[in-house]
C-alpha positions as CSV (number, residue, x, y, z in Angstrom):
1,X,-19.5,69.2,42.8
2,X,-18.1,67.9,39.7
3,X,-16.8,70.3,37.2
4,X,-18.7,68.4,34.4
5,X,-21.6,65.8,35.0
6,X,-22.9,64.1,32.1
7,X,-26.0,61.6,32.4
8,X,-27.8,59.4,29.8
9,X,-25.9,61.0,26.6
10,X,-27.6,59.6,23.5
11,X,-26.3,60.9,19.9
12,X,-27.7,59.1,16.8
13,X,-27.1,59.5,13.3
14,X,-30.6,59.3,11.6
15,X,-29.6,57.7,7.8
16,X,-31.2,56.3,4.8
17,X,-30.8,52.6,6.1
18,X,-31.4,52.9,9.4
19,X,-30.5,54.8,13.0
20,X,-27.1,54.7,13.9
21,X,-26.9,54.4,17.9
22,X,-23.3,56.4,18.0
23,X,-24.1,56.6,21.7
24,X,-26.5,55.3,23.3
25,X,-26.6,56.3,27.6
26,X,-23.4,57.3,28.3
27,X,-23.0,58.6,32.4
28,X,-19.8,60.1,33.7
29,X,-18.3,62.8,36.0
30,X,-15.3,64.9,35.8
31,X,-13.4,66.3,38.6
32,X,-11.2,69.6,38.5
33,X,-7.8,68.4,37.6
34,X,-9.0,65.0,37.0
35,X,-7.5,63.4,33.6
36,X,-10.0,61.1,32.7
37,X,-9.2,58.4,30.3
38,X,-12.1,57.1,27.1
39,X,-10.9,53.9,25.7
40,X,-12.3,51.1,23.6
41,X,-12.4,50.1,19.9
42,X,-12.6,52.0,16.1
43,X,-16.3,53.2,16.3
44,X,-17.1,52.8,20.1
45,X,-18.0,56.4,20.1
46,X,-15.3,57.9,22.2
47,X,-15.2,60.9,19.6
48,X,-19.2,61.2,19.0
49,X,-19.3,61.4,22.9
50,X,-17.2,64.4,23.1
51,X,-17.8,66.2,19.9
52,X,-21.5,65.4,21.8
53,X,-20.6,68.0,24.6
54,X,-19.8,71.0,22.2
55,X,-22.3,70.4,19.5
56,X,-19.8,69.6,16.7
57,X,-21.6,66.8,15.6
58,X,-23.5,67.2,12.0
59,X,-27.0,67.9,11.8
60,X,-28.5,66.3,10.2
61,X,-28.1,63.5,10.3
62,X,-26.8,63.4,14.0
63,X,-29.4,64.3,16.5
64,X,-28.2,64.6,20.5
65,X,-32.0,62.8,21.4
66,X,-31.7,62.9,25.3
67,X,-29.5,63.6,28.0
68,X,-27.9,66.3,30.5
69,X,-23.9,67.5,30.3
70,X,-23.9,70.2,33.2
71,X,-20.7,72.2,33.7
72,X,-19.7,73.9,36.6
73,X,-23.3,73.2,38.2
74,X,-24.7,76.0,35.9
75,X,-25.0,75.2,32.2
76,X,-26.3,72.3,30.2
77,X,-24.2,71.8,27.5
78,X,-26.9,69.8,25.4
79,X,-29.3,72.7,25.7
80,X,-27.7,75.9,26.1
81,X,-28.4,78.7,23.2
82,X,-25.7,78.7,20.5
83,X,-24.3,81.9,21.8
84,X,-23.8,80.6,25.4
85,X,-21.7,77.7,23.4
86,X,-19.7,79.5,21.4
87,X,-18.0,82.0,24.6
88,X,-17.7,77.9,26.4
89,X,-16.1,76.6,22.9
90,X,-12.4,77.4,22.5
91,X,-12.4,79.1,26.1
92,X,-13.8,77.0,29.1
93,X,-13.3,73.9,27.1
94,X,-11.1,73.7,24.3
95,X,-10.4,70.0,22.1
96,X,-7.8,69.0,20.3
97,X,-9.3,67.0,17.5
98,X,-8.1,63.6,15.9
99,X,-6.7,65.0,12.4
100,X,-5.4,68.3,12.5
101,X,-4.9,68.1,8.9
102,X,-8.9,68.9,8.1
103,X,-9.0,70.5,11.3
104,X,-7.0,73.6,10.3
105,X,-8.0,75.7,7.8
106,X,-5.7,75.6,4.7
107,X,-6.4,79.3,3.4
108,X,-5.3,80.8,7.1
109,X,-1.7,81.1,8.0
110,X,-1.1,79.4,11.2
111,X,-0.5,83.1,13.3
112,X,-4.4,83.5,12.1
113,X,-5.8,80.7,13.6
114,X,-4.0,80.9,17.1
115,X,-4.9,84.2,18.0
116,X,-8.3,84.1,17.0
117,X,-9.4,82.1,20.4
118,X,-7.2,85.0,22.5
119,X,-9.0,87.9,20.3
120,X,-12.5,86.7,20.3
121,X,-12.5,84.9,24.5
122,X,-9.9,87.7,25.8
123,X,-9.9,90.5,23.8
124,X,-6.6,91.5,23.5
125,X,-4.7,93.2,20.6
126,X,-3.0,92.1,17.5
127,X,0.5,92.1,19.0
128,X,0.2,90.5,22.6
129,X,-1.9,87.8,21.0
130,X,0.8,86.9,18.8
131,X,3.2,86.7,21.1
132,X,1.5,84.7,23.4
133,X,0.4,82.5,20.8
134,X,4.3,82.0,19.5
135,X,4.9,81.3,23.3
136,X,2.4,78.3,22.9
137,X,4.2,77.2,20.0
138,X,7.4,77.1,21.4
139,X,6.0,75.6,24.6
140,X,5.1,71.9,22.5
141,X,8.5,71.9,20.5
142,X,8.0,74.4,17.5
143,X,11.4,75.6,17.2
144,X,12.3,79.1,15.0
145,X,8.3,79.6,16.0
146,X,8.0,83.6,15.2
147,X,8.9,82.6,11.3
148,X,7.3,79.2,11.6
149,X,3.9,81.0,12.9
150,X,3.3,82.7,9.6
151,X,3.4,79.3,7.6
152,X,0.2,77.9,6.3
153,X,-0.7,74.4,7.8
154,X,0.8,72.4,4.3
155,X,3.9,73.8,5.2
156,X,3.8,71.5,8.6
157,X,4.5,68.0,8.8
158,X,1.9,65.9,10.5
159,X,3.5,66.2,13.5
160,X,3.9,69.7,13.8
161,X,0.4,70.4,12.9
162,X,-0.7,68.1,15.6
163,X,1.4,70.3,17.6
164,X,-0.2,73.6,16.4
165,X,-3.6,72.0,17.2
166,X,-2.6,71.2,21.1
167,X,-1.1,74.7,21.5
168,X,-4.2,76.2,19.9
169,X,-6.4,73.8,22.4
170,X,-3.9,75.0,25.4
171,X,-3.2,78.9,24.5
172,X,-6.5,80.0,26.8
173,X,-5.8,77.8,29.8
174,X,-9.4,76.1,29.5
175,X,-11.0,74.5,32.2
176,X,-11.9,71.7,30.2
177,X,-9.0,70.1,27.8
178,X,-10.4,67.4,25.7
179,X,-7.9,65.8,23.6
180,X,-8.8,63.5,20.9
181,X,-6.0,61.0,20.1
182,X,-3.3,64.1,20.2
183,X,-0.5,62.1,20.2
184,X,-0.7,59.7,17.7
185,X,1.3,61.5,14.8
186,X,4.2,62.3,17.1
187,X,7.4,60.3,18.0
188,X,8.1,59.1,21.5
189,X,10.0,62.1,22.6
190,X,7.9,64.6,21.6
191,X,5.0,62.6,22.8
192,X,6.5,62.4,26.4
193,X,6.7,66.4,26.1
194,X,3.7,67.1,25.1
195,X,2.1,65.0,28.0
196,X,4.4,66.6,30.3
197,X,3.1,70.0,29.3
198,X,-0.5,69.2,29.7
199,X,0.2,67.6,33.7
200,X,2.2,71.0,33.9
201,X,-0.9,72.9,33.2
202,X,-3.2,70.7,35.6
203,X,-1.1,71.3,38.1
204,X,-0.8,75.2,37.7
205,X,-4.3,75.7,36.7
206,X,-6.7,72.6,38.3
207,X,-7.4,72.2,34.2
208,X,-9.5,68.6,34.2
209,X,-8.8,66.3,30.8
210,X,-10.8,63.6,28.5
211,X,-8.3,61.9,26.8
212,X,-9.6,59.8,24.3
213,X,-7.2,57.4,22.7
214,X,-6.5,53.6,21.4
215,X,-3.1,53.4,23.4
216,X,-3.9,51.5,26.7
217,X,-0.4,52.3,27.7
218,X,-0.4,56.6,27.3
219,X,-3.7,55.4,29.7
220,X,-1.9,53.7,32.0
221,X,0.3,56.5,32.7
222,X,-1.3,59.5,32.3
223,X,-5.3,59.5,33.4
224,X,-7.1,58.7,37.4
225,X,-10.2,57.2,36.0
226,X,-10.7,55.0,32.5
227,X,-14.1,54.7,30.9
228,X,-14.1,51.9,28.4
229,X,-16.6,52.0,25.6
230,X,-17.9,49.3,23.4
231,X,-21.0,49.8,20.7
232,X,-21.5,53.2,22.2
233,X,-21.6,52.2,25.7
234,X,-19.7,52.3,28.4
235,X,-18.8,48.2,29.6
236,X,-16.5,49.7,32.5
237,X,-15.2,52.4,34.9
238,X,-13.0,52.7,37.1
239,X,-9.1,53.8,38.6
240,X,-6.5,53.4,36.5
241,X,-5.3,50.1,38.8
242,X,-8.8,48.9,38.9
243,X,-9.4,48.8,35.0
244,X,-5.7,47.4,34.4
245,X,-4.8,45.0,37.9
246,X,-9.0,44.1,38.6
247,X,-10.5,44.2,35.6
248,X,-14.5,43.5,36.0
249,X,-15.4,42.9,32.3
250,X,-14.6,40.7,29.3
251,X,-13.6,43.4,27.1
252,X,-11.5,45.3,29.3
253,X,-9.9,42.3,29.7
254,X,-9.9,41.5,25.8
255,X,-8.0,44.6,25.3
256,X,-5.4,44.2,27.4
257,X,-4.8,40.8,25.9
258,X,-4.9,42.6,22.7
259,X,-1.5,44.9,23.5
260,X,1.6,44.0,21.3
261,X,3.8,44.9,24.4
262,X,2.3,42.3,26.5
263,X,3.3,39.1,24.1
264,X,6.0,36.8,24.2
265,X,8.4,37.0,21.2
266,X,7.2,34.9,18.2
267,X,3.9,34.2,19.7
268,X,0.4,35.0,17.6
269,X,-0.9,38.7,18.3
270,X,-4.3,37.8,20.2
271,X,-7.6,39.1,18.6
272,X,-11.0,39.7,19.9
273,X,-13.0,36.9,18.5
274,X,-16.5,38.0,16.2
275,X,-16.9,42.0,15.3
276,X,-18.5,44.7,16.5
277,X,-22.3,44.7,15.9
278,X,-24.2,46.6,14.2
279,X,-25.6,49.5,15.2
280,X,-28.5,49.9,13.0
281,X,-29.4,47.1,14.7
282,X,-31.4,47.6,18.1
283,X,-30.5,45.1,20.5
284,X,-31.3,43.9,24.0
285,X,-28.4,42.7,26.5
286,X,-25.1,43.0,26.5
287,X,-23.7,44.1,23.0
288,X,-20.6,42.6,23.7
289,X,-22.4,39.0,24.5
290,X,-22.2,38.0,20.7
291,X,-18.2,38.0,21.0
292,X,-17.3,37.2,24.9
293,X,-16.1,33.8,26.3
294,X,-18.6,34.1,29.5
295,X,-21.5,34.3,27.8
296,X,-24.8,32.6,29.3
297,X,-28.6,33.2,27.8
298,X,-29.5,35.5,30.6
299,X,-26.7,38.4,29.2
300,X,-29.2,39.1,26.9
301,X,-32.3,38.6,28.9
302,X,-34.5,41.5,30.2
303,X,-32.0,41.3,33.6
304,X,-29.3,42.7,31.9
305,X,-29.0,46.2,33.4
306,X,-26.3,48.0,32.0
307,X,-23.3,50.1,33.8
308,X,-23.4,49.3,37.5
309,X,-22.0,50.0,40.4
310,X,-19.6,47.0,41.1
311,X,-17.1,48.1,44.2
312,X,-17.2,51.5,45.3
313,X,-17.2,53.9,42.4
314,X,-15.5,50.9,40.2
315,X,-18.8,50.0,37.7
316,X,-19.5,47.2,35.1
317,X,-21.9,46.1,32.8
318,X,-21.1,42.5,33.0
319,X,-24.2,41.2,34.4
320,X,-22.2,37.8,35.6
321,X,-19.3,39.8,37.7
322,X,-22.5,41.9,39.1
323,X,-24.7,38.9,40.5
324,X,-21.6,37.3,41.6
325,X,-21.0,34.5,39.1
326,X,-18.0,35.6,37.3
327,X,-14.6,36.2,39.3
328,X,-12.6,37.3,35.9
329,X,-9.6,37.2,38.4
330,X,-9.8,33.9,39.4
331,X,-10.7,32.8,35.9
332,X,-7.4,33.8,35.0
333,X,-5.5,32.4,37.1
């Protein structure tokens, strides 16, 4: 059974010009120990899909309108009373969010906010919480940490409040580590440690990650499974070498094309053609139609059928690679 099994997800925003389709049927599953890897473009709703999970998302005007997110085979996530979320929230699963610069509170020294989670989920005392939560800090690279825990959050670079924000995530060994671009405001070495720390912990505890990021190549090395999102949907999934070495859609493919790394010196950058549509907008077909290369007038036909099963548990939404017309391998060739 998986340890979280999410089907038919669907968060709009409900505005004054129109509905906002955020996410719009989004399936997966997440295995104990499994790092599972959300990728795709600004406003693909990698974050709305997992602030989704814990109710974090505003209301109004965001509404979660259907779907089931069942952890551990007992509790729906989309449904549960508030009280049932808040023990899961900061315990079971536990997020570390995209900017930790409006994600910590600037009137709290940092010693307040890390032992909060350890008082409220495991009730221990003043003192053993703080020293397991200077433990945490020293654990992602906080050096001096028993003075540096009673700083307030301005008194951290961005980097080091990213780190306060993974060791707050990580301080009550959740089940469920969902980790929202963490890396981003930290250099290479740091980065490398961090990542370390968090295979460390999946190894000692079974904990299972989302890790949602822009960086195909953190993906590359660190997650089992990829989901790729575009326009709030998932266009792929699959293994890490099945997304990257046998790509089965357009845009998976566009990305990769799209890495720096991956250029020859001197060469122009390549760009996804078009922008992403509007989601305001309802739509049949393939979102991605309006943009892709392959595109023929059935993509957006009533055949189109969404996320598929393509080879085994690989999946696309390319309609072409499903019905056999499209070999993106041998296209490029």
């Amino acid at each position: 059974m998986p340890l979280l099994e999410v089907n038919d997800l669907t968060t709009w925003f409900h505005m004054r010009d129109g509905i906002v389709r955020a996410v719009d049927g989004v399936s997966f599953t997440l295995d104990r120990g499994e790092t599972l890897g959300i990728v795709g473009e600004s406003g693909s709703g990698k974050s709305v899909s997992c602030y989704s999970l814990l109710d974090l998302i505003p209301k109004p005007p965001g509404r979660i309108e259907r779907g089931t997110a069942v952890l551990g085979g007992e509790v729906d996530l989309l449904r549960a009373p508030r009280e049932v979320l808040r023990r899961i929230r900061g315990k079971r699963i536990a997020m570390v969010f995209q900017d930790p610069m409006t994600s910590l509170n600037p009137y709290l020294r940092i010693s307040t906010q890390m032992i909060e989670p350890l008082l409220i989920h495991e009730g221990l005392g003043n003192r053993e919480a703080l020293r397991r939560a200077i433990e945490s800090l020293e654990e992602v690279g906080i050096h001096d940490a028993v003075r540096q825990i009673d700083l307030y959050p301005h008194q951290f670079s961005g980097g080091m409040r990213q780190r306060v924000m993974i060791a707050m995530a990580l301080i009550t060994h959740p089940e469920i580590l969902i980790a929202d671009e963490p890396t981003t405001a930290l250099d290479v070495t740091v980065q490398a440690q961090i990542l370390e720390l968090i295979k460390a912990r999946q190894r000692e505890l079974g904990t299972a990650v989302i890790y949602v990021t822009h960086d195909l190549g953190v993906i590359a090395g660190v997650c089992d499974r990829v989901n790729v999102m575009y326009a709030g949907t998932i266009m792929e999934s699959g293994t890490v070498d099945e997304i990257f070495y046998n790509s089965a859609h357009p845009y998976t493919q566009a990305l990769q094309q799209s890495i720096p790394s991956l250029h020859d010196k001197g060469k122009s950058l390549y760009t996804i053609p078009g922008a992403p549509p509007d989601l305001t907008e309802e739509r049949s077909g393939c979102p991605f139609a309006p943009r892709c290369a392959y595109e023929e007038a059935h993509c957006t036909g009533p055949n189109y059928r969404g996320l598929d099963a393509f080879r085994g548990r690989h999946k696309t939404a390319c309609l072409r690679v499903l019905e056999g017309e499209l070999n993106l391998k041998e296209e490029n060739r």
